[in-house]
N, C-alpha and C positions, 0 to 999 in steps of 0.2 A: 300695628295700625288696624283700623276699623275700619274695613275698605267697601263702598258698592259699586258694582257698576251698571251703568242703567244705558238697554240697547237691547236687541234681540237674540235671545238666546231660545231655547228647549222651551216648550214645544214649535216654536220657531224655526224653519231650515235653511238651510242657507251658507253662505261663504261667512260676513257678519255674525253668526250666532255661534259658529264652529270656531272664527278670533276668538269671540269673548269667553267662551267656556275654557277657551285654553288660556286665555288670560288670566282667568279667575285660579286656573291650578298654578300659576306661576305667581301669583298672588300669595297663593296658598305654602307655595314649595316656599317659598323667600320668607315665611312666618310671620304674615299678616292673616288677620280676621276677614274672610273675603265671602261676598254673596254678591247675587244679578236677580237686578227688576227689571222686567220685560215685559212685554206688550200684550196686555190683553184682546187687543184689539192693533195690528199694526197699520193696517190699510182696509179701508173696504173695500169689498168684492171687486166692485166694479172698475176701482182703478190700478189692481190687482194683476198684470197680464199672464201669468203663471196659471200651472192647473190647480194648484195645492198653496200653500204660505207655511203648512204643517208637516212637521216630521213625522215617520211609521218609528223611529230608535227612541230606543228606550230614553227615560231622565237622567242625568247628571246622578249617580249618588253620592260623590265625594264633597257636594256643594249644595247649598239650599238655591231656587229660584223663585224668586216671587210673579206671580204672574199677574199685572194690575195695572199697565199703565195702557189707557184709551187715549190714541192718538189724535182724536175727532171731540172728545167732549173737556172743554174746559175745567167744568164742577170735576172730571177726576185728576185733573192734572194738579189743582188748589188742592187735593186732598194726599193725593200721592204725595206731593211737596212738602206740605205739612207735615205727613207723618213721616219720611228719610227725614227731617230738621227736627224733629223730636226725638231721634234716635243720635244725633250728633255724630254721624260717623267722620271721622279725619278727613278723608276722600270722597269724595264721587266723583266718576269719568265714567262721564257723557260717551257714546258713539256715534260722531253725528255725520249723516252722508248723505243728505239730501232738505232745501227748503221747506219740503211738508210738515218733518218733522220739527221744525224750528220753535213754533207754538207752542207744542208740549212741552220740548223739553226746557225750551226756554225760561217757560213760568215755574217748571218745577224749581230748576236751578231758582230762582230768585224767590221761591218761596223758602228754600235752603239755608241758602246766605242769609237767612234772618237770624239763624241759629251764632251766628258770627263765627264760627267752631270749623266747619269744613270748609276744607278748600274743592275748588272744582274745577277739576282737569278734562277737557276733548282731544279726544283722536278722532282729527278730521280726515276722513277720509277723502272727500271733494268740498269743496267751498263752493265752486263753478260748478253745477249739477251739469250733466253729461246731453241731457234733457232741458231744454228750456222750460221753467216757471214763473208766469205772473206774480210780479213782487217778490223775487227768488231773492236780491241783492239784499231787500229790506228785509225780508223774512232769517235769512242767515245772522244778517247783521242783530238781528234780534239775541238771538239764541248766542252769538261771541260775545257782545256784551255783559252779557251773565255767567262768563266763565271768568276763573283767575290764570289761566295758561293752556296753553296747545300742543300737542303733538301730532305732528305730520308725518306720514310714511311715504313724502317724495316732496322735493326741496320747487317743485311746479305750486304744489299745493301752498305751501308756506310761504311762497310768492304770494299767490291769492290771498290770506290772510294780509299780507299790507297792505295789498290795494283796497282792500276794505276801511283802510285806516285805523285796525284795531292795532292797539298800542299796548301788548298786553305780552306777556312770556311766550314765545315759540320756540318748538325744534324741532327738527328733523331726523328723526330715531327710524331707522331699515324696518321693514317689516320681517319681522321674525319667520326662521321657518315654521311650517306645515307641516310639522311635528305627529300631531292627534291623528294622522288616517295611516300610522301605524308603517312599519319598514318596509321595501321593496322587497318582493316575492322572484322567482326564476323566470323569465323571460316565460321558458316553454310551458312552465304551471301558469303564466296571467294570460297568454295566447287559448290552451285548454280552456281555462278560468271561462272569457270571451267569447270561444266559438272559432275563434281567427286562427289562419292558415299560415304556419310557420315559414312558407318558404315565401313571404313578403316580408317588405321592411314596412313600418306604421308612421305618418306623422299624426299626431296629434291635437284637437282644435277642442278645448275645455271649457266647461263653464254656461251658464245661460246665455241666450243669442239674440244679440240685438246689435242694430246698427251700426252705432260706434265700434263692435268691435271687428268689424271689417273681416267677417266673415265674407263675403262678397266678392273683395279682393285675394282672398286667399282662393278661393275656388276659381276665381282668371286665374290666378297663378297657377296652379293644378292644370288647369288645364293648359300647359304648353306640351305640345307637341315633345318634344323633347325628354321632358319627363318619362314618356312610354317606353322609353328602353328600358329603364329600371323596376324591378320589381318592386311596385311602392304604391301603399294605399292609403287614405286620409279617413280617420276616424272622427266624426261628429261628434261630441258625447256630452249632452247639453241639452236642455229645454229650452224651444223655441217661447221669448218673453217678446215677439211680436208674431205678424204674419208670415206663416213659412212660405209662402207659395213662389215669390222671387227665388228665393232658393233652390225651390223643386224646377223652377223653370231652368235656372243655370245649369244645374248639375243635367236635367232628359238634354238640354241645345247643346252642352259641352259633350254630348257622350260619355261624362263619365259615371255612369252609374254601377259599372260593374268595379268602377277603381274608389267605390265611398263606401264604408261603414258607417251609416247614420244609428246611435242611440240617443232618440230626443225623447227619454224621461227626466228626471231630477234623478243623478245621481248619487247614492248615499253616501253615505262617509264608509263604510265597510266594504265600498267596491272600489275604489277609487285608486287604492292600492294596485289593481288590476289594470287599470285604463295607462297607468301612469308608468309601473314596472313591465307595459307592452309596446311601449309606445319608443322610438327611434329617436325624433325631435317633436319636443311640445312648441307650439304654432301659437302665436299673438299676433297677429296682424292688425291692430285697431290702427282706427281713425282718429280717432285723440282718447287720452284716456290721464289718470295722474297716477296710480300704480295698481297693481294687479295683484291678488293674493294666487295667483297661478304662479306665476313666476316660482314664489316661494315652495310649493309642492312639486315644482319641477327639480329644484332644486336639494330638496329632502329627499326624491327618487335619484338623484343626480343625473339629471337627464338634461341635453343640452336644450337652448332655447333660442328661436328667435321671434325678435320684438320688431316693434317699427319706429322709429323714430319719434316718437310723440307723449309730450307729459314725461312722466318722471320713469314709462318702461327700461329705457338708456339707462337709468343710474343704477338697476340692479343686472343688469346683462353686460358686463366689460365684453365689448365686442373682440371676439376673434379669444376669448378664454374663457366663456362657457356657452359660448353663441353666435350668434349672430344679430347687429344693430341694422337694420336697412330703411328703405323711403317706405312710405307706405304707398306703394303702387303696385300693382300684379306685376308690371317688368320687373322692378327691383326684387319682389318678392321670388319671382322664378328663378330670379338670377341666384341665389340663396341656398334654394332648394337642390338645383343643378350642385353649388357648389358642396352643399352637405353629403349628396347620394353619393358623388364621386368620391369625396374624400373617405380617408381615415377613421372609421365610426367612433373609434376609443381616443381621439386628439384633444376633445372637451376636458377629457377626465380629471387631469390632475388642476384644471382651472377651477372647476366646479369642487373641487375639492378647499381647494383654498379659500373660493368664495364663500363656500357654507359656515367659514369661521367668522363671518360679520355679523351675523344673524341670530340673537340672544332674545330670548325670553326673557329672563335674568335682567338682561340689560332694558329691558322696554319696563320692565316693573320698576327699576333705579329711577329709568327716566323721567317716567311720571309722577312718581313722588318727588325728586327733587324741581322740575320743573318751575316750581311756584316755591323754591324757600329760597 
């Protein structure tokens, strides 16, 4: 098949760019014709909260990218559209995760469908933006209209699709592991790696930092008293995508600034490896969310995890066999913690072992092509 898929990819950075490139190789390994159109323009500046939107790593060279599609001007979206529906490819799959983007891709998609020839596949990440938007319902609803079927990576999410009343193919396909940032390294070489001081244990809190994911609650939880017996530190390792200054205030009022490793740049894909094969237990504590591509890179480390109860975190965590499920509250959360430090550090093992065989590339490529026959 004659596959594209159109979403943020290179020069692009990001969790989204780093799916789709690995998408496009499983694309490729399954023996389809695969290439990505991406964003010449994804956001502007301004409503941008990051320092960067761009990577310093090199390009893809196993994959062509095109880079053309302006999120903000209609006249490219009419022309982008036109020229994928002059090329007839079999597929296009959408990445859609948010109402801004519903516009663009939406008119693309239906300047496509004129072609009569491709079908058009989304993996929706959030239907619900995480973030309230003016006209979010109608703006999504736009952009599912102009698709032939769905794929959801948390059965939260595929709920949202009905309520929208779209009446169209869905399904619910695991997010694959986090493959691309390459195998886990020896504990004491990602500690070196780091700078970090081997005779502590690390949890670990990933990923850009914003609200929802209840970074806030994890740091009350840190901060129980209790905790201080144990040799145990919490690593940050994430770019602040709002105001850090709440944060800096919790951590100087809790005292614990000598028990936090904060690294708030944008982490590349070539260290990641290192944050992940140092780290004890990787930490979610959000306040709602529908799933997480952490999860999945915890998982390719095989490192255990805990979630909090919210959105589709629960269906990739079987509690008590690669993790831990709890409330999202700082009790619950300490409560967790206490019970991890104590325990057994190697007892995850063999769950996280069995869990990693859900989790296909392979299988998410089937998915999406048969999705719509």
């Amino acid at each position: 098949m004659k596959v594209i898929i159109l979403g943020p990819a290179h020069p692009l950075r990001g969790g989204l760019a780093s799916y789709n490139e690995r998408l496009a190789r499983a694309f490729i390994a399954s023996g389809h014709d695969c290439r990505i159109v991406t964003y010449s323009l994804q956001y502007p500046g301004f409503l941008f909260p990051g320092k960067t939107q761009f990577s310093d790593q090199p390009p893809p060279k196993d994959f062509p990218v095109e880079v053309s599609v302006n999120s903000v001007n209609p006249m490219n979206w009419i022309a982008v559209g036109n020229r994928i529906a002059t090329e007839k490819p079999d597929l296009l799959v959408f990445r859609y995760w948010m109402p801004f983007m519903a516009p663009a891709q939406g008119t693309i998609a239906r300047r496509v469908r004129k072609n009569r020839h491709t079908r058009i596949v989304a993996i929706t990440d959030n239907i619900i933006p995480h973030e309230k938007m003016m006209f979010g319902d109608a703006l999504t609803g736009y952009f599912l209209r102009s698709c032939d079927g769905f794929i959801t990576m948390s059965e939260s999410v595929l709920k949202d699709i009905e309520t929208l009343g779209i009446n169209k193919p869905s399904k619910f396909v695991p997010h694959p592991l986090y493959d691309n940032f390459g195998e886990a390294v020896p504990r004491e070489n990602a500690l070196r790696e780091l700078g970090l001081d081997s005779s502590f244990r690390y949890l670990l809190f990933f990923g850009f930092i914003r609200k929802y994911k209840g970074l806030d609650l994890l740091l009350e939880a840190f901060a129980d008293s209790r905790l201080r017996k144990f040799p145990v530190k919490l690593i940050i390792a994430g770019e602040y995508y709002e105001d850090p200054s709440p944060y800096k205030t919790m951590i100087r009022n809790y005292g614990l600034k000598e028990f936090i490793i904060e690294r708030n740049d944008f982490i590349p894909d070539d260290r990641v490896k290192h944050y992940f094969s140092a780290a004890d237990l990787i930490t979610q504590t959000y306040r709602h969310a529908t799933q997480s591509g952490v999860t999945q890179v915890a998982l390719q480390f095989r490192k255990p995890v805990l979630v909090t109860r919210v959105g589709g975190l629960a269906e990739m965590v079987p509690h008590g066999q690669v993790g831990f499920v709890t409330d999202p509250s700082a009790r619950a959360i300490s409560e967790k913690l206490l019970e991890f430090l104590a325990g057994n550090p190697e007892r995850f093992q063999k769950g996280i072992e069995e869990e990693r065989k859900r989790f296909s590339w392979s299988l998410m490529v089937d998915e999406i092509i048969n999705i719509t026959k």
